[in-house]
C-alpha positions as CSV (number, residue, x, y, z in Angstrom):
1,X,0.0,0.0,0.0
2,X,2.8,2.4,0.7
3,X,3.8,1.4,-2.7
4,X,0.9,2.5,-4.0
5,X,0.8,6.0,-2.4
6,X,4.5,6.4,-3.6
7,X,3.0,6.1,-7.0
8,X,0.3,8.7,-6.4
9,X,2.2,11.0,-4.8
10,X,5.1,11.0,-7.7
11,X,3.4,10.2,-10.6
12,X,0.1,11.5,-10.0
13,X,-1.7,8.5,-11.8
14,X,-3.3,5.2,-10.5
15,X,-5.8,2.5,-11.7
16,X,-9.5,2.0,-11.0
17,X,-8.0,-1.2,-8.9
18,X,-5.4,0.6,-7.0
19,X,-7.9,3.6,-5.9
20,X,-10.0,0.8,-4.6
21,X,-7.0,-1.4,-2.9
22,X,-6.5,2.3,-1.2
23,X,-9.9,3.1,0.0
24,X,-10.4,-0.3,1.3
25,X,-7.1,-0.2,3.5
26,X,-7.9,1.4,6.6
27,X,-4.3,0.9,8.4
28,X,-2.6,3.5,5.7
29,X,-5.1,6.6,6.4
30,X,-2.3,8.2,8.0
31,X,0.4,8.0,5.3
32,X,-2.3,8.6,2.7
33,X,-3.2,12.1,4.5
34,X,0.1,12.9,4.8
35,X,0.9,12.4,1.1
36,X,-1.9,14.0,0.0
37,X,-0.8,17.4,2.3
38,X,3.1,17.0,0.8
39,X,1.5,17.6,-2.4
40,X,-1.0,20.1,-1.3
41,X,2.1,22.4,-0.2
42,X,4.2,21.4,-3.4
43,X,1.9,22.4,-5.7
44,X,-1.1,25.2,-4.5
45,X,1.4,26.2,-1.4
46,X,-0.1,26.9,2.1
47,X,-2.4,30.0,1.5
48,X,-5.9,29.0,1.9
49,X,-8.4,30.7,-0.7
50,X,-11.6,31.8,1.2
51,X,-14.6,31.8,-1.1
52,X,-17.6,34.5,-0.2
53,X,-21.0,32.0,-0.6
54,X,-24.0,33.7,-1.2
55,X,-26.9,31.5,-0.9
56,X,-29.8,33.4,-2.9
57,X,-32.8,31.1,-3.7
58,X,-33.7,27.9,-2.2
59,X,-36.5,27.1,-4.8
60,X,-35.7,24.1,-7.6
61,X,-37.2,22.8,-10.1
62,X,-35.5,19.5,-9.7
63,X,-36.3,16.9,-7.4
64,X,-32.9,15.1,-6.7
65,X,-34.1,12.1,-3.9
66,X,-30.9,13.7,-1.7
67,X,-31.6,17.1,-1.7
68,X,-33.5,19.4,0.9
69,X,-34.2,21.9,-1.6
70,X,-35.7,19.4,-3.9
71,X,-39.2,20.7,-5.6
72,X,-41.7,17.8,-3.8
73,X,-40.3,18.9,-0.4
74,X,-43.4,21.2,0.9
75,X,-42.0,22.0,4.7
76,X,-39.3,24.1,3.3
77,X,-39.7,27.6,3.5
78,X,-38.8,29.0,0.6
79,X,-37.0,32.3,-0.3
80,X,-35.5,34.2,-3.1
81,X,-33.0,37.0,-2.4
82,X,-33.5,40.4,-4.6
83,X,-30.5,41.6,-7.1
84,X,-29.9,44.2,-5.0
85,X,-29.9,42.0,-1.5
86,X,-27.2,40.0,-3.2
87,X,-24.9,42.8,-4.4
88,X,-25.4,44.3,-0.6
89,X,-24.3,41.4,0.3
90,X,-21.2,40.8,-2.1
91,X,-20.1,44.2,-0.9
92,X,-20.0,43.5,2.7
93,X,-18.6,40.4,1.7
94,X,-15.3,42.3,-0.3
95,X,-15.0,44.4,3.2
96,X,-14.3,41.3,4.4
97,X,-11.6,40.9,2.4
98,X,-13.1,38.3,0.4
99,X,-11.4,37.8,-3.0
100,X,-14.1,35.4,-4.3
101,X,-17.7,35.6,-4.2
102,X,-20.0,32.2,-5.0
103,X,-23.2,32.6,-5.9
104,X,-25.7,29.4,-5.3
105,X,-29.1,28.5,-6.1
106,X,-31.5,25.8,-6.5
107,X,-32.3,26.1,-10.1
108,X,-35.1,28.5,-10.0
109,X,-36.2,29.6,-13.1
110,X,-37.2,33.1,-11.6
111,X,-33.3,33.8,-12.3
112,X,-33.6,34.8,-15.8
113,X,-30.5,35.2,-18.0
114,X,-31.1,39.5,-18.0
115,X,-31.1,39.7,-14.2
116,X,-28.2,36.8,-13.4
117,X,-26.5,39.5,-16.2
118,X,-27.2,42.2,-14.0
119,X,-26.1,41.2,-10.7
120,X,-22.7,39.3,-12.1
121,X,-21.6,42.9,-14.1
122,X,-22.8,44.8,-10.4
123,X,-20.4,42.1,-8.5
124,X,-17.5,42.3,-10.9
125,X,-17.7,46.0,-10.1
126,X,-16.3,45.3,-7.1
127,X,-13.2,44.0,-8.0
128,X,-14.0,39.9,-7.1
129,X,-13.5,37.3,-8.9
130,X,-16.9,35.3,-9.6
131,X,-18.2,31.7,-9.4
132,X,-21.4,30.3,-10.1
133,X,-23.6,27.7,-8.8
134,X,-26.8,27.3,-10.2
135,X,-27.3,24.0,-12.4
136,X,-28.0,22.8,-16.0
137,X,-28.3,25.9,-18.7
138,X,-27.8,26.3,-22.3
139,X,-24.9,26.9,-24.1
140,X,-25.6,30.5,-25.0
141,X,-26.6,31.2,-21.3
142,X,-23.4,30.0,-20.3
143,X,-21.6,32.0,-22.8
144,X,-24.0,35.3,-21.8
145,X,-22.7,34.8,-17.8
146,X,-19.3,34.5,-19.0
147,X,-19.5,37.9,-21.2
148,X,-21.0,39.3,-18.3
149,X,-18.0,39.0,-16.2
150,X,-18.6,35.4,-14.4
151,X,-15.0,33.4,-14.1
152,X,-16.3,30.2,-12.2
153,X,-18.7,27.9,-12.8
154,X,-19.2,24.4,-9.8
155,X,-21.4,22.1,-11.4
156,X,-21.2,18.7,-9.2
157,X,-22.0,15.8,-10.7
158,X,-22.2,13.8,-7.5
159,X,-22.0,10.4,-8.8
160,X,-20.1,9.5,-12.3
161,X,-22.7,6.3,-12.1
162,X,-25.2,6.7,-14.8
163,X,-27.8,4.4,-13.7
164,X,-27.2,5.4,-10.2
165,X,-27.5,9.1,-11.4
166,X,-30.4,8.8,-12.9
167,X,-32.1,6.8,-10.3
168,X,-30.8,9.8,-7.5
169,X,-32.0,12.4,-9.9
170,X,-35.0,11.5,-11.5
171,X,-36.0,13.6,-15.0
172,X,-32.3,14.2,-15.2
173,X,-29.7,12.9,-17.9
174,X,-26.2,11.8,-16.4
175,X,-25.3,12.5,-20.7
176,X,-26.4,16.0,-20.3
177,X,-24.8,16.8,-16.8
178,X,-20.9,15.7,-19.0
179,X,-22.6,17.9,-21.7
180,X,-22.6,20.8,-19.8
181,X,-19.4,20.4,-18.2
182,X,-17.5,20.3,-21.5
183,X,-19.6,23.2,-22.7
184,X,-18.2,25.0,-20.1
185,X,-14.6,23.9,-20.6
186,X,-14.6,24.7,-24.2
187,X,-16.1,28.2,-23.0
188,X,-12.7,29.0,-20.8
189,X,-14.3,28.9,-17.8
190,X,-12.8,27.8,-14.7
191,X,-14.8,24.7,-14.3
192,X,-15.7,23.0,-11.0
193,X,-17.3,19.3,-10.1
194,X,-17.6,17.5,-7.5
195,X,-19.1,14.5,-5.8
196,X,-21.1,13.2,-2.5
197,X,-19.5,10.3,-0.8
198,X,-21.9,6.9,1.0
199,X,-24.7,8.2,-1.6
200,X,-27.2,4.4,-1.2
201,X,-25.9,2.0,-4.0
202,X,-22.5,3.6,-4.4
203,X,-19.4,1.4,-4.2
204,X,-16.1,2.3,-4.0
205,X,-15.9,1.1,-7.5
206,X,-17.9,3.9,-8.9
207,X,-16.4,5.8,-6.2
208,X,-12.9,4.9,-7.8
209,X,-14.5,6.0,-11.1
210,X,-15.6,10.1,-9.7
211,X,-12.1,10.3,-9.4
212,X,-10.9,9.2,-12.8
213,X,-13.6,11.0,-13.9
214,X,-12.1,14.7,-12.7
215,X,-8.8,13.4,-13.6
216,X,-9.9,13.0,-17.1
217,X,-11.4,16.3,-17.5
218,X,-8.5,17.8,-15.8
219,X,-11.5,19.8,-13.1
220,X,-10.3,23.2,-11.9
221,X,-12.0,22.7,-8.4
222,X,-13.3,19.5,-7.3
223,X,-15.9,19.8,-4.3
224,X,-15.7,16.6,-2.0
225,X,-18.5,16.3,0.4
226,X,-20.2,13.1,2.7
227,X,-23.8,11.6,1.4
228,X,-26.3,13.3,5.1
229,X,-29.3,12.0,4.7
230,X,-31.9,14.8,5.3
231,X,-35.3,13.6,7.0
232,X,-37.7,15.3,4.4
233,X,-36.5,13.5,1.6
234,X,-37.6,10.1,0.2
235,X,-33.7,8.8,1.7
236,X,-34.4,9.7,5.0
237,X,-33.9,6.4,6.0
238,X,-30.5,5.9,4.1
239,X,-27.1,5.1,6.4
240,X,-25.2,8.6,6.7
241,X,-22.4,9.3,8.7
242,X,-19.5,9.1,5.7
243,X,-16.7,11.3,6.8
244,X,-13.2,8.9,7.3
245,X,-14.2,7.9,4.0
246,X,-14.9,11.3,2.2
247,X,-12.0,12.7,3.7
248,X,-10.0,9.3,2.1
249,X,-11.6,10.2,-1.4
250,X,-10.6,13.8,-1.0
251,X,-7.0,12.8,-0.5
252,X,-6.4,10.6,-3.5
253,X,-7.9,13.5,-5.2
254,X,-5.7,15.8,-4.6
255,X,-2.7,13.3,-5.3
256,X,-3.9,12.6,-8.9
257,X,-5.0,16.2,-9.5
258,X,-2.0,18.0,-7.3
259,X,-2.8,21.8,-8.7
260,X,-6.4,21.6,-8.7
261,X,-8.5,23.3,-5.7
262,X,-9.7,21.5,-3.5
263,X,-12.1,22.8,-1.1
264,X,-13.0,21.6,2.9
265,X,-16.5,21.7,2.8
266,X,-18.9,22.7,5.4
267,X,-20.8,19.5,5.1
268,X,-17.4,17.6,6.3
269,X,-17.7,19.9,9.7
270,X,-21.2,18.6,9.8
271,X,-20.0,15.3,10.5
272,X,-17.2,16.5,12.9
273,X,-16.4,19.2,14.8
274,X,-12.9,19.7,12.9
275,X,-13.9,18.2,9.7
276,X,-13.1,21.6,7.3
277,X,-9.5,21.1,9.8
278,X,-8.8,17.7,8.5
279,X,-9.5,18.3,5.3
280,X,-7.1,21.0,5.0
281,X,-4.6,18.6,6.2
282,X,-5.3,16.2,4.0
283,X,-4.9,18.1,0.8
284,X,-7.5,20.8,0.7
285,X,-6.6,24.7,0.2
286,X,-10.4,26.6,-0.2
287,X,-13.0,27.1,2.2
288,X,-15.9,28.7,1.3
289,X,-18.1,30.5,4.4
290,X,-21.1,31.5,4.4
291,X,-21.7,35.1,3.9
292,X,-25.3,35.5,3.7
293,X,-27.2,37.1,6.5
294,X,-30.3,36.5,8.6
295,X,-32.8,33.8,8.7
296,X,-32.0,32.7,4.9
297,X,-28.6,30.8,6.5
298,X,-30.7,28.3,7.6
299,X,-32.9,28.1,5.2
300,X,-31.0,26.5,2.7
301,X,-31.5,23.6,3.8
302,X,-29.6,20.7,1.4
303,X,-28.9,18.7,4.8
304,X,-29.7,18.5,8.1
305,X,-26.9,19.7,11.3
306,X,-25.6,22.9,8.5
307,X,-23.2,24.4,10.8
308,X,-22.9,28.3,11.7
309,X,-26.1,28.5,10.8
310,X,-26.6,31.6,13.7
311,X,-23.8,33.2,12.6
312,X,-22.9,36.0,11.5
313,X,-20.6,36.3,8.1
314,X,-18.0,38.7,10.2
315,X,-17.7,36.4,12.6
316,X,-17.5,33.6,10.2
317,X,-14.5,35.4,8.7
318,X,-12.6,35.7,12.1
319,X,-13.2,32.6,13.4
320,X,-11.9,30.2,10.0
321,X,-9.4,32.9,9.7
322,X,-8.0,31.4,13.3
323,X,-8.2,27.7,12.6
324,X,-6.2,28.4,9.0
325,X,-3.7,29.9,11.3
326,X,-3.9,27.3,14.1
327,X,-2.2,24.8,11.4
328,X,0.1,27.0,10.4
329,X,-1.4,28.1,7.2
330,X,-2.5,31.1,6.3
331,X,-5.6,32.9,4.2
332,X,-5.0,33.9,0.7
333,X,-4.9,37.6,-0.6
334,X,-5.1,36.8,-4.1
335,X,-8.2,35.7,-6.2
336,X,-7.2,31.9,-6.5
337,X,-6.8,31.2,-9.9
338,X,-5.9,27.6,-10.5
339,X,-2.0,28.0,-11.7
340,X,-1.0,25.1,-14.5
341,X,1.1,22.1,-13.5
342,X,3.6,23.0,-16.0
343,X,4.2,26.7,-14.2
344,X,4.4,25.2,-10.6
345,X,6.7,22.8,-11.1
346,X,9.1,24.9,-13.3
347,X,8.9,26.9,-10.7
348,X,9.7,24.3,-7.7
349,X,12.2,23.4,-10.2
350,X,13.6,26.5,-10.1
351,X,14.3,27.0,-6.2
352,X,16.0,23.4,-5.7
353,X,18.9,24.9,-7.9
């Protein structure tokens, strides 16, 4: 097994069978964490990139079987921000000293192509780098965000499983969700995935097979986050409780895809107290708090035990600014554009003579 980390860690490439032989071994967590930070800090360094996430409409018109916001769920109470409550809240946000600002949505229609225009060109205004979160759209509306000054787009796929996809997300096409993801990599965009780990009827086969998947189209950021189930969907019932092995999955990722960004995401700290902590150690370098105010922070309900839900984004800032420091890291001042393999290690290159 230490064999096979070597590998990872040097060559950056391993089999469907060896990403399974690794995620079945529990005695090499350990040297697999530590691997995946070595090349955490070779390649994206020690700065953590904090990413401002504005939470602005819980409605959605799909009805993914894991997913709070999903449309047949009638004891959510749903909300939609206005243009101009979001760009107030970008702006505080900035003041903050936020370099990034991630705007997510169920897909709610109301959202039309003219006012997501309008409040991406008021955002950019201010100087931020912008990433979007809100689902499935055509190609032309992708291209009309990306004229209007969007850099970022996170589209997860959550399972690389076709049947398994389209049995989680019914009236969905696994085909199109790939579609879409290569629209917006022929577009420039920096692209984002990502996938939820213990989903029911996963194995780490097909888990094995997320991971080749954002290998193969070389993701920008890849979001790692455990399967919760949440009690007002239809897998209520499911077995949660999925962190040792989303924090595994997260690892290997970062050892086959050393320069992409990686963030610790809130639903790991769901799970455990210091769960965005050990992620960072084991090869993450983004957190993304949550800088929308008032009641709509716990609103958006995709799972159940959301953490910092009574928060207030100021405080949020202060208080992950003191656990990146805790483990010696620090936060990022720059916007946290993914740098190229090839410029990184010319440059590593370049300080060992």
């Amino acid at each position: 097994m230490n064999a096979l980390i070597h590998k990872a860690e040097t060559k950056h490439q391993l089999t469907r069978e060896e990403i399974v032989q690794l995620l079945s071994d529990a005695t090499i967590d350990e040297e697999l964490f530590a691997a995946a930070n070595r090349v955490r800090e070779c390649y994206v360094g020690d700065e953590v990139h904090l990413r401002g996430l504005i939470e602005f409409s819980n409605y959605c018109q799909q009805n993914c079987l894991y997913c709070g916001l999903r449309r047949e769920n009638k004891t959510i109470t749903r909300y939609r921000l206005t243009p101009d409550e979001i760009v107030d809240f970008a702006q505080k946000a900035a003041s903050y000293g936020y370099k990034t600002i991630v705007l997510q949505s169920g897909e709610d229609p109301y959202f039309t192509l003219e006012r997501m225009q309008e409040i991406i060109r008021r955002i950019k205004e201010l100087g931020v780098a912008v990433t979007l979160s809100i689902g499935e759209k055509t190609l032309e509306e992708y291209r009309a965000y990306r004229e209007a000054g969007a850099d970022r787009y996170l589209l997860r796929i959550e399972t690389t499983n076709r049947k398994l996809y389209q049995d989680l997300d019914p009236g969905m096409s696994w085909e199109n969700r790939v579609q879409c993801l290569k629209i917006l990599r022929d577009q420039g965009w920096e692209v984002g995935t990502g996938s939820m780990v213990g989903l029911p009827g996963q194995s780490l086969e097909t888990i094995a097979d997320d991971i080749l998947f954002f290998q193969e189209i070389d993701a920008d950021m890849i979001g790692i986050g455990p399967f919760i189930p949440n009690p007002q969907t239809p897998l209520a019932a499911s077995q949660g409780d999925n962190f040792p092995l989303s924090r595994k999955v997260l690892a290997i990722t970062r050892l086959l895809l050393p320069d992409s960004n990686i963030p610790a995401t809130t639903a790991m700290e769901a799970l455990n107290p210091e769960g965005r902590i050990l992620a960072l150690m084991s090869g993450a370098n983004v957190v993304m708090p949550n800088v929308t105010e008032g009641d709509y922070r716990g609103l958006y309900v995709l799972y159940p035990g959301k953490i910092c839900i009574n928060d207030t984004p100021g405080h949020c800032r202060s208080c992950i600014t003191g656990k990146i420091e805790s483990i010696g890291r620090s936060v990022s001042t720059g916007h946290g554009f993914r740098k190229s393999r090839k410029q990184i290690e010319t440059k590593n290159a370049m300080k060992q003579e």
